[in-house]
KOLZA-832052 format. One record per residue (C-alpha): x negated, y negated, z. Coordinates in steps of 0.1 Angstrom, whole numbers, padded with zeros to 4 digits, always signed. Each point is the difference from the previous one (the first is absolute). Layout:
N
XYZ;...
***
This chain:
301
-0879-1152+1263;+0022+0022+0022;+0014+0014-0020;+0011+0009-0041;+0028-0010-0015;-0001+0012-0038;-0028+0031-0014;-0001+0005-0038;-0010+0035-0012;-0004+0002-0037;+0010+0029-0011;-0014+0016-0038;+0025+0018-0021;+0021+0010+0032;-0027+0026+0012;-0020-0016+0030;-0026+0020+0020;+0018+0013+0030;-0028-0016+0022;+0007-0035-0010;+0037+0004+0006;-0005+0014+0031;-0020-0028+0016;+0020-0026-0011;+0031+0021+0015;-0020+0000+0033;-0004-0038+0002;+0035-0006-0013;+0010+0020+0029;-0028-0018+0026;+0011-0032-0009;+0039+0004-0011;-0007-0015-0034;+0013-0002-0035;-0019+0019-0030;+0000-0007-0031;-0007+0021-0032;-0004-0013-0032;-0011+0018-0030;-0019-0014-0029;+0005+0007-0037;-0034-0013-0014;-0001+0003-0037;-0032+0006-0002;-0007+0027+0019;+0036+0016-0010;-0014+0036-0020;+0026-0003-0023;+0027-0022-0014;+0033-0005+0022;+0027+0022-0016;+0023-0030+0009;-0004-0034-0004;-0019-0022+0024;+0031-0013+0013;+0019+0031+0004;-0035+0021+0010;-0001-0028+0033;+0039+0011+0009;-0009+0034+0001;-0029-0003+0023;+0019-0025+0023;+0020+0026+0004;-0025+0029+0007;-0018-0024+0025;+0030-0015+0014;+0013+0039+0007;-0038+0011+0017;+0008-0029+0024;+0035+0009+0007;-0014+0033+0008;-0030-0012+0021;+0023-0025+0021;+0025+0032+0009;-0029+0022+0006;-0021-0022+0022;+0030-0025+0015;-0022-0027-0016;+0011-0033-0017;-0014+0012-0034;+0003-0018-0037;-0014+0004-0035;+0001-0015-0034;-0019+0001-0033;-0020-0027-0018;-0019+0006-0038;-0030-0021-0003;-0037+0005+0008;-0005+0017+0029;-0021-0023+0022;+0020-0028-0007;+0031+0017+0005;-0008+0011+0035;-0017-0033+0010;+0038-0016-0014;+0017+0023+0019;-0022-0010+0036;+0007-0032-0004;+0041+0003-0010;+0002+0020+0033;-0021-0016+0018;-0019+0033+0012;-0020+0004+0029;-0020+0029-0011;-0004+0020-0034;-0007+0035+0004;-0016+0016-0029;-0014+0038-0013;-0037+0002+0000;-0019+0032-0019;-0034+0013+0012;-0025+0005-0029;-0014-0012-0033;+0030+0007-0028;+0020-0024-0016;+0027+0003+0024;-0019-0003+0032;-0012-0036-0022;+0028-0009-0013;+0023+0006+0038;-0033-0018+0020;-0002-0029-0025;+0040-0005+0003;-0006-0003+0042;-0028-0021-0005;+0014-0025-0022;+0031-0002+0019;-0019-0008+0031;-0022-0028-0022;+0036-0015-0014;+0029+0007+0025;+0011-0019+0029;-0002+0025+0030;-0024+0029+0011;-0002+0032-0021;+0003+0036+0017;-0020+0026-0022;+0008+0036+0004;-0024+0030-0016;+0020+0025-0011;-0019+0032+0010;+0017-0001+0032;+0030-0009+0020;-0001-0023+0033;+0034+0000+0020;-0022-0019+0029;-0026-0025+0010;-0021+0013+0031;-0036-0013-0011;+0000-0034-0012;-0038-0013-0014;+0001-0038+0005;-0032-0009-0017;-0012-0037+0009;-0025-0019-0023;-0012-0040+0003;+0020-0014-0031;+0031-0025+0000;+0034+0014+0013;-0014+0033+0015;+0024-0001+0027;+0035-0008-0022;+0007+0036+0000;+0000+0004+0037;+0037-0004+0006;+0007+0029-0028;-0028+0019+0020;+0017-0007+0033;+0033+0011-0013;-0009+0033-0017;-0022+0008+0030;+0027-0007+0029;+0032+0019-0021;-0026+0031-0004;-0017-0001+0034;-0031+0005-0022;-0035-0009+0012;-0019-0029-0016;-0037+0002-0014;-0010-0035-0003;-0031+0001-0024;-0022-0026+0003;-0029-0003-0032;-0023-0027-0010;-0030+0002-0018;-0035+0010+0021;-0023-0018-0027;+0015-0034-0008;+0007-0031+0017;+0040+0003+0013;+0019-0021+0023;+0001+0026+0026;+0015-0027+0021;+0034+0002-0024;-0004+0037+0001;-0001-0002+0041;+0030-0023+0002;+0023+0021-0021;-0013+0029+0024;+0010-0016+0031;+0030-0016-0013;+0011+0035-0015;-0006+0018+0034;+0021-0025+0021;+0032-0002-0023;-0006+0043-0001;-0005-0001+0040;+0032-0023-0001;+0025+0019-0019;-0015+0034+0017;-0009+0013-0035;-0024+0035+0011;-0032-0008-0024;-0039+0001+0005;-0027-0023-0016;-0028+0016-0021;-0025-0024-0013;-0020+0011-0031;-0030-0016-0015;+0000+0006-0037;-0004-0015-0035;+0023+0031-0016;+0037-0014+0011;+0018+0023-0019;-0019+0028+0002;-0001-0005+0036;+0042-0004+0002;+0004+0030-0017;-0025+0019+0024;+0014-0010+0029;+0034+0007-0018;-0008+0037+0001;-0020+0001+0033;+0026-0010+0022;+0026+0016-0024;+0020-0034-0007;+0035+0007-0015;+0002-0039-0008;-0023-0027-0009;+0007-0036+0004;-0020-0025-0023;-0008-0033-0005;+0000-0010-0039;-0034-0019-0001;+0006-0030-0018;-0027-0019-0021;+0000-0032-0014;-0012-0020-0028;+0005-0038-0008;+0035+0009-0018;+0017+0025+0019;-0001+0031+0024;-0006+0034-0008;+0000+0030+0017;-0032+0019+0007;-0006+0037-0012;-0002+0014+0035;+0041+0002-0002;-0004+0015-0032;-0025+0028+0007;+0019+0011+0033;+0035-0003-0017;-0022+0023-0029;-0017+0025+0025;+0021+0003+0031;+0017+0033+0013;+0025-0013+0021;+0025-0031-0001;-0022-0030-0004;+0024-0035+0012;-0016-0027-0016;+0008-0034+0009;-0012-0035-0014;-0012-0029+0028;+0017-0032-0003;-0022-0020-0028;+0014-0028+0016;-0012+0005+0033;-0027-0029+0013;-0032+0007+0001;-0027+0000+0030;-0019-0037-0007;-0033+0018+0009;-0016+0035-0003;-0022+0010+0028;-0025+0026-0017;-0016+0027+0016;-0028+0028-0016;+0001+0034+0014;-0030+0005+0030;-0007-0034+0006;+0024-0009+0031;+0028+0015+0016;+0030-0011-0021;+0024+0005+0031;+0020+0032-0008;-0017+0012+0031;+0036-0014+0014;+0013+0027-0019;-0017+0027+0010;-0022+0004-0029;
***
């Protein structure tokens, strides 16, 4: 991807966080692309009964929205649009993705353990699981009008290099510095060879497009505790993950690691799902931690 065409941002009862609005201003304005707004009248989480009818309720938000967008196109000389749909909220949003074909969602995130920091995680989360593009999730203690310190963490599972070309976008219009993280598991038998190969594949096409990054491998068994660490150590304004997928004989899932780092994060997590499609290596060299060099010595480590 080089670049987006179409960002959705919902927006709840025409009161956004600042933050979230403010970072997807910023790309708009990186990548001269539309917005879109769109608010959602979802009867069951309405705290009262609409004064109006239903019909006549969704004409008076259209207009609310359509006027927030008027007013962030003037302000921000962007191409900015909104609209209103009733219906639950998840499969609202996941409508509206699709009808606009949007290349990113950005959505409000809440740090801690109320209902709304639930309810605002679990929305993000099941978007991600259901729509058709990646899903930018914003915490709302804070406001980010930049992306210096981009954590890139790297993991041996299918598709971990899909979101490259959103990294290498977001990296190159900030002139922000890339932390690849590298993590496998020290006690268990891994294809460290598949690990190794995204490694040296990542550093050529990061070498290639001049992208200013370093390579940190970490040996542990605690992946999100780990991503959130290093989060904080190096003082990462955005983090950019893969959405582990599982399987089972009937369909694909995906894993909790998204869900826990959506859940936990303090800064704008950008999760994006690998291609399910993608074909798979027809063998798996293994590899268990101290018994032979497993090559990353190429690397540096």
């Amino acid at each position: 991807m080089d670049a987006l065409s179409v960002i959705l941002v919902p927006v709840n009862h025409l009161s956004p966080t600042l933050n979230t609005l403010d970072v997807a201003m910023l790309l708009c304005y990186q990548q001269r692309t539309t917005i879109h707004l769109v608010c959602i009248l979802d009867p069951d989480r309405m705290e009262h009964s609409p004064v109006y009818g239903l019909d006549e309720s969704i004409g008076i938000e259209t207009e609310k929205i359509q006027t927030l967008a008027t007013r962030m196109a003037q302000k921000y000389q962007i191409n900015c649009t909104g609209s209103c749909r009733m219906g639950p909220t998840i499969d609202e949003l996941v409508a509206a993705a699709n009808e606009i074909s949007a290349d990113l969602v950005i959505m409000d995130t809440h740090i801690g353990s109320d209902t709304r920091a639930f309810r605002l995680n679990s929305d993000a989360y099941n978007v991600l699981k259901a729509g058709p593009c990646p899903v930018l999730t914003v915490p709302d203690q804070q406001r980010w009008t930049s992306f210096r310190h981009i954590l890139f963490p790297v993991r041996p599972v299918t598709g971990a290099l899909n979101k490259y070309e959103f990294a290498r976008m977001i990296s190159v219009n900030n002139d922000a510095q890339l932390t690849v993280l590298a993590m496998a598991a020290p006690d268990e038998v891994i294809s460290i060879r598949e690990l190794q190969d995204e490694l040296l594949t990542l550093n050529s096409k990061l070498n290639q497009d001049e992208v200013k990054h370093t390579v940190l491998f970490h040996p542990t068994d605690q992946i999100m505790e780990t991503v959130l660490e290093k989060a904080a150590e190096l003082t990462a304004d955005l983090l950019i993950i893969t959405a582990g997928l599982g399987t089972t004989p009937s369909n694909f899932h995906i894993g909790p690691f998204s869900q826990q780092i959506i859940h936990n994060a303090r800064v704008p997590v950008l999760s994006i799902r690998p291609d399910i499609h993608a074909e798979q290596p027809k063998s798996t060299p293994f590899w268990k931690y101290g018994l032979s060099d497993p090559g990353l010595t190429t690397l540096g480590f």
